[in-house]
C-alpha positions as CSV (number, residue, x, y, z in Angstrom):
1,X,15.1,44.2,-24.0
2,X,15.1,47.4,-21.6
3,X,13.7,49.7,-24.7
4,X,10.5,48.0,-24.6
5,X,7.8,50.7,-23.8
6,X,4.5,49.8,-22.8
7,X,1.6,51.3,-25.3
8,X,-0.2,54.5,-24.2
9,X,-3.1,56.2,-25.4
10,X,-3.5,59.8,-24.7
11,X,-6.3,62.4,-24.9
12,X,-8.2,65.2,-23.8
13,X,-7.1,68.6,-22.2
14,X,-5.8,69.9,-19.2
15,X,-4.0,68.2,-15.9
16,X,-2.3,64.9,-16.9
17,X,-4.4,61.8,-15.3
18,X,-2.6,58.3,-15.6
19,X,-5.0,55.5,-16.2
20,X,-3.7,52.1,-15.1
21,X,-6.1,48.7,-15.4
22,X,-6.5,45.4,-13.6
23,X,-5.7,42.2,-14.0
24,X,-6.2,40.2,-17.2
25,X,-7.3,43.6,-18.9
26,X,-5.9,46.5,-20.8
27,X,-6.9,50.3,-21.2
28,X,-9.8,49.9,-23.1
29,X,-11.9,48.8,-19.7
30,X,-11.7,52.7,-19.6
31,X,-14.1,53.6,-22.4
32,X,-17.0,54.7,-20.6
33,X,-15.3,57.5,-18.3
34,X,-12.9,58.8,-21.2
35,X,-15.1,60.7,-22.7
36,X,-16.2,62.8,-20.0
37,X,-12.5,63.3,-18.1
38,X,-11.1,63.9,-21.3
39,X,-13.1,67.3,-21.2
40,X,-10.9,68.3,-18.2
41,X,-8.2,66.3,-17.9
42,X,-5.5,65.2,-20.8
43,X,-5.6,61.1,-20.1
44,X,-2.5,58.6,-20.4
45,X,-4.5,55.4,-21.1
46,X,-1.4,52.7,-20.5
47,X,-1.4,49.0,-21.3
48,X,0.7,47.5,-18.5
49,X,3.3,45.1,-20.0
50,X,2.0,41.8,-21.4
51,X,-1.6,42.9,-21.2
52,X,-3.3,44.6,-24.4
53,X,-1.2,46.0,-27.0
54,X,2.1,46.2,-24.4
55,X,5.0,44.1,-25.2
56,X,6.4,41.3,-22.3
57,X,10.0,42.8,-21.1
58,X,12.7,40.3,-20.6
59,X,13.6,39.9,-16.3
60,X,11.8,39.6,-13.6
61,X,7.8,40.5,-13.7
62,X,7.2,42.3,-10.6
63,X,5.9,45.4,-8.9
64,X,9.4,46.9,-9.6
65,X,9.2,46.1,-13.2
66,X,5.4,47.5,-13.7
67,X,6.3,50.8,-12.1
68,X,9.7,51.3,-14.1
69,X,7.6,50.2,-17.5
70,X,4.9,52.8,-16.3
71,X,7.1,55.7,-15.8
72,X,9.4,55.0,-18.9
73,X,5.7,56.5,-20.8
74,X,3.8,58.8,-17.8
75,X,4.8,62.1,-17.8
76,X,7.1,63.9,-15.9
77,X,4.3,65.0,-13.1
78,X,0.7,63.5,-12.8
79,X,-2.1,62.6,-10.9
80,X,-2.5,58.8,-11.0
81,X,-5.5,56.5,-11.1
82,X,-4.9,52.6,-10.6
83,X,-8.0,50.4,-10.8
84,X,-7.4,46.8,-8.9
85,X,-3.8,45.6,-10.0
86,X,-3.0,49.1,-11.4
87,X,-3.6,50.7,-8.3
88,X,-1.2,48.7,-6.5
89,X,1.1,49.9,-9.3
90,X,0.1,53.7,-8.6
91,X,0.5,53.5,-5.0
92,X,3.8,52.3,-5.2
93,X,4.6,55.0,-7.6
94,X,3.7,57.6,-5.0
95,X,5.5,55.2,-2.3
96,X,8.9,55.3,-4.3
97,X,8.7,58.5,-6.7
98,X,6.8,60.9,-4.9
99,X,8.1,64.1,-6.8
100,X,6.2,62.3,-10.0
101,X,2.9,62.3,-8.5
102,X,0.4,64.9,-8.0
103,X,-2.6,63.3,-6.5
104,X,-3.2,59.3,-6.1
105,X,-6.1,57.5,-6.8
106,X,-6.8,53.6,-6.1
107,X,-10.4,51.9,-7.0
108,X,-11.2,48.7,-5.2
109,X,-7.3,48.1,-5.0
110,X,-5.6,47.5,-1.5
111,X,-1.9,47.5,0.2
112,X,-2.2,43.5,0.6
113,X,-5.2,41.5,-1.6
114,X,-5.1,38.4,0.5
115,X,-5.6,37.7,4.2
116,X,-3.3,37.1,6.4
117,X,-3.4,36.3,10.4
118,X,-2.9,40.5,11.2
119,X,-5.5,41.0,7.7
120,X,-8.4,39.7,7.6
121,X,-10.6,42.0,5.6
122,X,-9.1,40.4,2.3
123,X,-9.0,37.4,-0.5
124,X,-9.2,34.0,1.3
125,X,-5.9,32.5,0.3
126,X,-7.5,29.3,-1.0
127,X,-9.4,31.8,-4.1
128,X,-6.2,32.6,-4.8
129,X,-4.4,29.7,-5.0
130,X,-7.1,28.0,-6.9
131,X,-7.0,30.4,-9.9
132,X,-3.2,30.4,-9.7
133,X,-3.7,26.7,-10.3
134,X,-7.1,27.1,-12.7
135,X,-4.6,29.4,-14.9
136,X,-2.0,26.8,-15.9
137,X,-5.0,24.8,-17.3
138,X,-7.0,27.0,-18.8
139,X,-6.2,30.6,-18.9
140,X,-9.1,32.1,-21.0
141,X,-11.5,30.9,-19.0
142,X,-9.7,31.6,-15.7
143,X,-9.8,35.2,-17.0
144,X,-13.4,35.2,-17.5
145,X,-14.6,33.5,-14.3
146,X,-12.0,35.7,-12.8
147,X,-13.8,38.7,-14.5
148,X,-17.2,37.6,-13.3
149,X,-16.3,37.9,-9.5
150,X,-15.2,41.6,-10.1
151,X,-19.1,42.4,-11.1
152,X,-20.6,40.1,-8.7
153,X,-23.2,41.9,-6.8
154,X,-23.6,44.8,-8.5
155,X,-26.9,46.4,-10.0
156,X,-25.6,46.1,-13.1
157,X,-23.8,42.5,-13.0
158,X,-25.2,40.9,-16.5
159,X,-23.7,44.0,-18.2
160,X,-20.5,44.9,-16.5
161,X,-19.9,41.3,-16.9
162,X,-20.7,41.6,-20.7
163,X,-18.5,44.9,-20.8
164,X,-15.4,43.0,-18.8
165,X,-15.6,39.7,-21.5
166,X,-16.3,41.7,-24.6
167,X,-13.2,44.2,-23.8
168,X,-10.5,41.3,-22.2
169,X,-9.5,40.1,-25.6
170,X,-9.8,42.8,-27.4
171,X,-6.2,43.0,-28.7
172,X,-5.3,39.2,-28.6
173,X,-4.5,36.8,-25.4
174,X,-2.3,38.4,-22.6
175,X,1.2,37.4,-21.9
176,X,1.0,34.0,-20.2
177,X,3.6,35.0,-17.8
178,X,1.9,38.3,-17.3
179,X,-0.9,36.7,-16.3
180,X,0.9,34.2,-14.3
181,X,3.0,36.5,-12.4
182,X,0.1,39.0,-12.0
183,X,-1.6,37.0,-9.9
184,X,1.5,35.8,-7.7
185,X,1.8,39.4,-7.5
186,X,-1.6,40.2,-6.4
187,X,-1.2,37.0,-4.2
188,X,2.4,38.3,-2.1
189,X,2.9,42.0,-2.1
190,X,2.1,44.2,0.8
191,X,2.7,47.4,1.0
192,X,1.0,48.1,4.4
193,X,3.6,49.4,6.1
194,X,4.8,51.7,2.8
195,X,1.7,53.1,2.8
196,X,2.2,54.8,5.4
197,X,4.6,57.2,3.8
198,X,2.4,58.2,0.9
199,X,2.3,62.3,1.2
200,X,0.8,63.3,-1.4
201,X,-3.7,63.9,-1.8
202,X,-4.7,60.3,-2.2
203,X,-8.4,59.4,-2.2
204,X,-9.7,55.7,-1.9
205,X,-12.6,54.4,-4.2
206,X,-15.0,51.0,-3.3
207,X,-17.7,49.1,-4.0
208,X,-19.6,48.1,-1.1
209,X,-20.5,44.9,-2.7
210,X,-17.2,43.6,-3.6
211,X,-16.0,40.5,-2.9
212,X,-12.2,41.3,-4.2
213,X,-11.2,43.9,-1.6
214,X,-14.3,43.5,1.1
215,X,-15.3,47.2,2.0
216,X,-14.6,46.3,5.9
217,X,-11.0,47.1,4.4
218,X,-11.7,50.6,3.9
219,X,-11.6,51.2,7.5
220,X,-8.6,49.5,7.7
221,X,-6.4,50.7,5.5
222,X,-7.6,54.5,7.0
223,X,-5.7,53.6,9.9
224,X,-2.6,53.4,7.7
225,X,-3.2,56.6,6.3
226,X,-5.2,58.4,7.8
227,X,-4.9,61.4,5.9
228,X,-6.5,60.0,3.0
229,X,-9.9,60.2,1.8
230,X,-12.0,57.8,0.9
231,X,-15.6,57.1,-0.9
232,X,-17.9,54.1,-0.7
233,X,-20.4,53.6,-4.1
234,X,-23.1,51.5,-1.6
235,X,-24.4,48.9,-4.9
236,X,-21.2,48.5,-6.9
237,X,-18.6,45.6,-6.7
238,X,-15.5,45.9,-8.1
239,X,-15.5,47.8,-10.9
240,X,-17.5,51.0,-9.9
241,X,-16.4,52.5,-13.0
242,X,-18.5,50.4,-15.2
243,X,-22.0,49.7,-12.8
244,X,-21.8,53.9,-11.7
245,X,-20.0,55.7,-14.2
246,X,-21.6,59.1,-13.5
247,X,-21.2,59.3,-9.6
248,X,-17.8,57.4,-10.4
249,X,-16.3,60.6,-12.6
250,X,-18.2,63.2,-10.5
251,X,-15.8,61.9,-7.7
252,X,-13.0,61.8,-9.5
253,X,-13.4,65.1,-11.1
254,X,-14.2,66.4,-7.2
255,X,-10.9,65.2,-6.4
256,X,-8.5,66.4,-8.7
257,X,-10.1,69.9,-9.1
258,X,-9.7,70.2,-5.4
């Protein structure tokens, strides 16, 4: 089953960018910023495994597995972008192969999504568990109401919302166990104290609004690492891709021509 290889898109011109999604979604959530950072930068849009058009490896679905299936297509260097679940995918990239990373950066993505007694600025536990449990029932609609949290709040909710339900099943239904084990993922890792070890530029995107990964976490999570940047977009949630695309690839572009 090993020769499986996740589905990448690329394009553009210049420094290799790796594009990983959340949760529930595939590259195509991308569409609005391609254009523009495909002028400057030669983008690896990848599905990760069991989402989009990327087939569901046999073993264990975990972090491990994600970043092995990742690699197997990136090339041999890049920077790395990881929205949400992706960007627990690129940290950990930069955690365990730093000599394959040139530059990290997470959006609205965090070392640990869910609050514990030493991390409180995170997912109440309960949320969680309820769409872990919502998911067995009904998984297209978990996805969706799912979805809708992510734009909560922001100026453009109605339409990121639109965007985020048009796209999800785009290419079919994701893997059920993708889906299943996504969330336990989201749910248990922490890389807090990993985090610490990450060496290479890494700059730190949120949405003030969102209710995901609560901004009060930014601050936090600067005490990890404090040698990484990080940017606040003050009225998007948690897909500041989507409400404030502009100001969203001015930073990015910023960043990686520094």
């Amino acid at each position: 089953m090993s020769k499986l290889k996740p589905y990448v898109e690329t394009l553009g011109k210049g420094p290799d960018l790796v594009l990983l999604h959340g949760w529930g979604l595939h590259s195509g959530i991308w569409e609005l910023v391609t254009e523009q950072l495909a002028k400057d930068f030669t983008l690896h849009m990848i599905d990760l495994p069991g989402f989009g058009r990327s087939p569901l490896p046999g073993g264990q679905y975990d972090l491990d597995l994600l970043t092995e299936q990742v690699l197997k297509v990136a090339p041999e260097k890049a920077n790395y972008l990881g929205w949400s679940l992706g960007g627990l995918v690129a940290t950990q990239i930069a955690i365990q192969n730093p000599g394959r990373v040139e530059s990290l950066i997470t959006v609205s993505s965090s070392p640990r999504f869910v609050q514990s007694e030493d991390w409180e600025h995170a997912m109440k536990p309960n949320i969680m568990d309820s769409f872990c449990r919502y998911l067995e029932e009904d998984y297209q609609g978990t996805i969706i109401r799912f979805l809708a949290i992510q734009a909560i709040g922001s100026e453009t909710q109605k339409a990121d919302i639109k965007r985020l339900r048009d796209t999800v099943f785009l290419h079919g239904l994701p893997a059920t166990k993708a889906l299943r084990e996504g969330l336990a993922l989201l749910n248990d890792v922490d890389l807090r104290q990993d985090i610490k070890h990450i060496q290479v530029p890494f700059l730190r995107l949120y949405g003030r609004l969102d209710s995901l990964v609560p901004v009060k976490a930014a601050e936090t999570i600067k005490q990890l690492v404090p040698q990484s940047e990080q940017h606040v977009f003050p009225k998007a949630s948690h897909a500041p891709f989507l409400s404030h695309t502009d100001s969203f690839i001015e930073k990015v572009s910023e960043f990686l021509k520094a």
